[in-house]
C-alpha atoms as one frame of an Amber mdcrd trajectory, in Angstrom:
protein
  88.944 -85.002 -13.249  89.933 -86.314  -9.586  86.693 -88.153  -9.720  87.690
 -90.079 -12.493  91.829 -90.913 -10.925  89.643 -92.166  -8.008  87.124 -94.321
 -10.359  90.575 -95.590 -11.612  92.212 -96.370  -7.960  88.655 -98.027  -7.039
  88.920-100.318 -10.304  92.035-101.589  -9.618  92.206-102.567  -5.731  88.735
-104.148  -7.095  90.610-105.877 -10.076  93.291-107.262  -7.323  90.639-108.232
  -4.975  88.854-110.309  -7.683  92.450-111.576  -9.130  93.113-112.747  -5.167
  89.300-114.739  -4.911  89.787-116.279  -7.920  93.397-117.399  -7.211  92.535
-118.772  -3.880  89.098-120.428  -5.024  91.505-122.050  -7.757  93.633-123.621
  -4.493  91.190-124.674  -2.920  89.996-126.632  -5.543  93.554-127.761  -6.275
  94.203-129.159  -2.529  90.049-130.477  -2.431  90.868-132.905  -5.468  94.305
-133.975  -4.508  92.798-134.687  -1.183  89.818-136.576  -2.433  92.026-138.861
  -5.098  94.415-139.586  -2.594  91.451-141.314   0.039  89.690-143.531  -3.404
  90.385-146.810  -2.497  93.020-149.130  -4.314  93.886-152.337  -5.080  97.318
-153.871  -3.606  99.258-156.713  -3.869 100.769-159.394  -2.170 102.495-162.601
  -3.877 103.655-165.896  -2.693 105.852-167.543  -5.212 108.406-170.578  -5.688
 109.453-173.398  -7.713 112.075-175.383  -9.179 114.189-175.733 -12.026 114.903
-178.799 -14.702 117.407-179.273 -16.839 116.265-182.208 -19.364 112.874-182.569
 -20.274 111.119-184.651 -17.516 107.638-186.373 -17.402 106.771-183.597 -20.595
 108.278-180.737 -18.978 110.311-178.584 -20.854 113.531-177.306 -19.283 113.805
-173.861 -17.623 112.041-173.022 -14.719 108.101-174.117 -13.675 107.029-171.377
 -10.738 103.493-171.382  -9.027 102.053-168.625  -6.767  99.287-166.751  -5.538
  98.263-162.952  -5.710  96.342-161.487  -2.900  94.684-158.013  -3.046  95.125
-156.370   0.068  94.410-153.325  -1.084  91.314-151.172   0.192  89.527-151.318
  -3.094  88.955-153.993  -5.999  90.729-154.565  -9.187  89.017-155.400 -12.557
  90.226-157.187 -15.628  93.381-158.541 -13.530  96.114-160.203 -16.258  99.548
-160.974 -15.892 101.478-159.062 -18.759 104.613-161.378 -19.197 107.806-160.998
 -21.136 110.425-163.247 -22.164 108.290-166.107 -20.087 104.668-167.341 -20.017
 102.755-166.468 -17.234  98.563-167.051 -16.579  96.305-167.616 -13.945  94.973
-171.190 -13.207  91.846-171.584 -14.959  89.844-172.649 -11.687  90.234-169.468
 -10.396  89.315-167.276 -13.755  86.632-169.882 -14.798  88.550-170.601 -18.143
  89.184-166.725 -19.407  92.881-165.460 -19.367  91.959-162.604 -16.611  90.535
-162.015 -13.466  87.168-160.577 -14.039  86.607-158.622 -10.241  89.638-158.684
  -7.324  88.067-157.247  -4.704  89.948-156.458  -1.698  91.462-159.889   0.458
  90.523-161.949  -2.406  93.008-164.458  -3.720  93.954-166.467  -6.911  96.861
-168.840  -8.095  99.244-168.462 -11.291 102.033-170.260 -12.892 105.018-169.071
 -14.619 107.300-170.775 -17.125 111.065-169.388 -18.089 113.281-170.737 -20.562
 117.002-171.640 -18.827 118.091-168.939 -21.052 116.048-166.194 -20.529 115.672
-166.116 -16.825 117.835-163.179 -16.225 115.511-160.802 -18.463 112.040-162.279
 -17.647 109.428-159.704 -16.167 105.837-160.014 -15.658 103.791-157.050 -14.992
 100.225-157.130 -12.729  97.771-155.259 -15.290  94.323-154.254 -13.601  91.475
-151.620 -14.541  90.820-149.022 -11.438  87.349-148.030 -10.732  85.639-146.466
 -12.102  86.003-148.977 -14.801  84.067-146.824 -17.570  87.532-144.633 -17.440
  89.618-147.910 -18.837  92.392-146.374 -16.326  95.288-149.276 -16.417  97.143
-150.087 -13.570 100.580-151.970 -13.542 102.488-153.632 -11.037 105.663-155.207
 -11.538 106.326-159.270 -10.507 109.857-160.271 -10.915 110.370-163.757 -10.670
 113.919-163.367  -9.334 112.848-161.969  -6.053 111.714-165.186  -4.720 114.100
-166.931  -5.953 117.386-167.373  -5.259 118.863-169.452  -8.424 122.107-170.698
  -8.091 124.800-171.301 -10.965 125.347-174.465 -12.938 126.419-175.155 -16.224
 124.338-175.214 -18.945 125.647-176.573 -22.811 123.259-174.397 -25.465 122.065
-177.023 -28.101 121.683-175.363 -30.846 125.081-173.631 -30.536 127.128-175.684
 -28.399 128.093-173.125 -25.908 128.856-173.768 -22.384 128.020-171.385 -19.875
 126.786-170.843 -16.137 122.790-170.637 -15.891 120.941-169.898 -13.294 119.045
-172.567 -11.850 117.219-173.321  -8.741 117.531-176.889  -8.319 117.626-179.682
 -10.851 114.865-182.580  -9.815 116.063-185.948 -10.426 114.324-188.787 -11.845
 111.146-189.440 -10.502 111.125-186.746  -7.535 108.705-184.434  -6.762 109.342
-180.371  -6.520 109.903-179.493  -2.624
């Protein structure tokens, strides 16, 4: 019978031992992937932006506000299937750069294209536009967003603004109003 309370002793410190390998090959797995996702290179941005404001229509512009930019990656890895994702605004990439689609087919890193942006007077305060790319690998269809808020490059200051469909007066934010026959700065 001892022989047996020892068989039993022996199983378990051989049960913990096992328990212990299996927890710490586990880790190290755990710490190896984290490690290995966090060095896969990514795409980055950098934007340029600025523009002006009108207030009447001018030379077929609509009022609001008519911004132009540029998006560098300067990232360490590319970007696929690069949109701009607008809201409450229009927003798209010059069609010299994207050969007449509405994305960016490839961004790789330090490459460079231009955009323009269009906001209604009114809706300037809640206009957002988000950078949308696929990550490699793109077979995964993993979507990356970045967000591009108009309003932090550029300072709009207040001037009055008369609603026409309702009448109402009220401050709106504008950069500058262009007169007649000038060119944006």
């Amino acid at each position: 019978m001892q022989d047996v309370g020892f068989l039993t002793e022996e199983w378990f410190w051989g049960a913990i031992a096992a328990l212990a390998a299996t927890i710490g090959a586990f880790f190290s797995w755990l710490i190896a992937t984290i490690i290995k996702r966090r060095e896969q290179p990514e795409a980055d941005w950098a934007v340029t932006m600025g523009g002006y404001a009108t207030l009447e229509d001018q030379r077929g512009e609509d009022p609001g506000f008519h911004l132009t930019g540029r998006i560098s990656n300067v990232g360490d890895g590319a970007a696929f299937h690069v949109q701009l994702e607008p809201r409450n605004c229009s927003a798209s990439f010059y069609a010299k750069d994207t050969q007449g689609m509405p994305a960016m087919a490839h961004m790789p890193p330090g490459s460079v294209a231009s955009f323009s942006i269009t906001v209604d007077l009114d809706r300037w305060d809640d206009a957002d536009i988000d950078i949308v790319w696929t990550a490699p690998p793109t077979r995964l269809k993993k979507k990356k967003r970045s967000p591009l808020n108009p309003r932090d490059f550029m300072e709009a200051p207040g001037v009055t603004y008369t609603d026409p469909l309702s009448g109402k007066v009220s401050q709106r934010s504008v950069a500058f109003v262009r007169a007649q026959g000038s060119s944006p700065s």
